[in-house]
N, C-alpha and C positions, 0 to 999 in steps of 0.2 A: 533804053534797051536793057532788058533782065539777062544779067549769065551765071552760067548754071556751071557748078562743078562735078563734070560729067568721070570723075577719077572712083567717086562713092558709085557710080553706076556700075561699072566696071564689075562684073561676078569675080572676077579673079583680084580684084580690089579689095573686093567688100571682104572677101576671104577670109584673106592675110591681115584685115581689123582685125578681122572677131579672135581669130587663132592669137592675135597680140594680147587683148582684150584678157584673155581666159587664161591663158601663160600669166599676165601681172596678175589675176584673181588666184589663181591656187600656188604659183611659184613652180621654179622650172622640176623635174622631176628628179628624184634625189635630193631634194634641197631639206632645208628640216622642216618647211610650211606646206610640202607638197604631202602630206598623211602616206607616204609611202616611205618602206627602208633602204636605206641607201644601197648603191651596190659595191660586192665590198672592190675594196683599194688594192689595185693590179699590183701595187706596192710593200703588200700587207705579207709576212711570212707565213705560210700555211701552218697548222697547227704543228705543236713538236717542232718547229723548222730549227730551233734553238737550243733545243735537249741533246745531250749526246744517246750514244745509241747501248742499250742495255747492256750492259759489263765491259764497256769501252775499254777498260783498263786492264781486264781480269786475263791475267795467265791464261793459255792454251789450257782446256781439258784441267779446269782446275775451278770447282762450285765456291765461291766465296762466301755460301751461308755453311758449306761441311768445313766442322775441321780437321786438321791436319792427320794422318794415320798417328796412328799411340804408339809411342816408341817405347812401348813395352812391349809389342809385339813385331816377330818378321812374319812376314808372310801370309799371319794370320795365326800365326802360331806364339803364343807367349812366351816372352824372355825374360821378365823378372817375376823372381818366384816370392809368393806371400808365406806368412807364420800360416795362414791355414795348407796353403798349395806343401807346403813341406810335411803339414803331420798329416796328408791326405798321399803323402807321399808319390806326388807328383814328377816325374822326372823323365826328361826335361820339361820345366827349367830347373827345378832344386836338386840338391845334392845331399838327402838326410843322412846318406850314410857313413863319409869319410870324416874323419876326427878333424874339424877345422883349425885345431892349430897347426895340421901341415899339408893338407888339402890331396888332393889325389896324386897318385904317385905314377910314374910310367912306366911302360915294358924295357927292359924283360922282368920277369917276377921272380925267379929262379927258380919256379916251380914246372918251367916249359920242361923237362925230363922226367916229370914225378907226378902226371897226370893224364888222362884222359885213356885210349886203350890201350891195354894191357899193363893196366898202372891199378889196385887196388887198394883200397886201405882201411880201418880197422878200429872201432872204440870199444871200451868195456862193452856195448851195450849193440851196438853195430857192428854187422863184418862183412868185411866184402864189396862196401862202396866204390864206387868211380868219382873223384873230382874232376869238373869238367872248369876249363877256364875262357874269359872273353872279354869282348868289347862292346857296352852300348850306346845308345844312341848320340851319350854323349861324350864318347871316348874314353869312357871311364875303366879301366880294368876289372876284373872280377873272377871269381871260383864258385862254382856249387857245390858245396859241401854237403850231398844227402843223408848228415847224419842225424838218428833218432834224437839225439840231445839238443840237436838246434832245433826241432820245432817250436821253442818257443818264440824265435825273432822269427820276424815278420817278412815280407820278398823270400819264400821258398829257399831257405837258406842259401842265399847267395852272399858275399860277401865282398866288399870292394876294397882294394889296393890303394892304402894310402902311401904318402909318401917317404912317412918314417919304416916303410917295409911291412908293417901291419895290417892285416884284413880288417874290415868294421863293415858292420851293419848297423841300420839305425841309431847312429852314436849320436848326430846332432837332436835327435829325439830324445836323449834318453832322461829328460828329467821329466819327463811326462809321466803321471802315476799311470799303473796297469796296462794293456797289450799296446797302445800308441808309443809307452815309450819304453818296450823291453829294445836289449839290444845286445850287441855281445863282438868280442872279436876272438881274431886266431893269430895266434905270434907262432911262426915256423923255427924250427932252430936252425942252425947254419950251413949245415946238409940239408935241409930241406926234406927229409925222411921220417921230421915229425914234427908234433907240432898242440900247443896247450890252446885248447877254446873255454875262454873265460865266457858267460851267460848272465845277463844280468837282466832284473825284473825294472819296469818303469818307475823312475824315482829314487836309484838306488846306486848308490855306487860300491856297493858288497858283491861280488858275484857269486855264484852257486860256486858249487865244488868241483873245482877244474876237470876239465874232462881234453882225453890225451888220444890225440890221433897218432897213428903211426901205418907209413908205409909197409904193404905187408912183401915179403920178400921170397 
């Protein structure tokens, strides 16, 4: 008597061969014999997962490629003054005018009674002026002097109050040859009712020939 292994007849037998069959011929799927790419690894950190995150470190509101503001400037505005910013006579920040050996001087002037209106005053060559006095930008004291003998210094003859008691205009300029470095001051005498404006050319420490204000009365 012939027996039969009725297990291969079975369709749902023969099946699960062939699908074994074809699994060991190409390898299971993902593997490196199966000609397909794996898929990736639930494991794997997604790209960047590891980089920190753009300017991690970097100050609030603070570009780490700009630098720093220039601390020669507030605001936007310049605060230290160059050799050209002086004889372009820039101010603020520079100071061309007060004699640097004793730097600007402060109120009162002792001119506060012998100037502005009903106060005239009077050179060989002018008569009848107003001195006007003040403060600018950088608290510096000063008088304008509209008289004909100061046109030749330069800021509309204004003159600033140093601290030895003397007026000056462009003093720190004045060894500049020709109009950058004329300059000139005014020494009041001890009333204050008049007063010698010495005028000097760039380059020069001669002054022209003194010219004599006096309060007119």
């Amino acid at each position: 008597m012939t027996t039969t292994n009725r297990g291969f007849l079975n369709p749902g037998g023969l099946a699960a061969a062939l699908t074994c069959l074809v699994l060991a011929a190409c390898g299971q799927p993902g593997s490196m014999d199966s000609g397909m790419m794996p898929m990736p690894d639930a494991h794997m950190p997604t790209g960047d997962g590891g980089m920190d995150e753009p300017d991690a470190y970097v100050p609030p509101d603070h570009d780490a490629g700009m630098p720093d503001v220039d601390a020669g400037t507030d605001g936007g505005e310049m605060t230290t003054c160059t050799a050209d910013m002086m004889v372009m006579r820039i101010s603020p920040p520079c100071d061309p005018d007060n004699n640097p050996d004793f730097g600007p001087g402060t109120a009162p002037t002792g001119l506060e009674g012998h100037v502005g209106v009903g106060h005239s005053w009077s050179t060989a060559t002018s008569a009848g002026f107003g001195i006007s006095q003040g403060t600018d930008p950088m608290g510096r004291t000063w008088i304008s002097v509209p008289c004909g003998e100061c046109g030749i210094v330069p800021d509309t003859n204004r003159f600033y109050f140093s601290a030895d008691g003397v007026f000056y205009v462009n003093w720190v300029n004045r060894a500049l040859p020709g109009t950058e470095g004329n300059h000139a001051r005014i020494v009041f005498a001890s009333d204050h009712m008049s007063a010698t404006l010495e005028v000097y050319d760039g380059g020069s420490d001669t002054p022209h020939t003194p010219v004599f204000l006096t309060e007119d009365l």
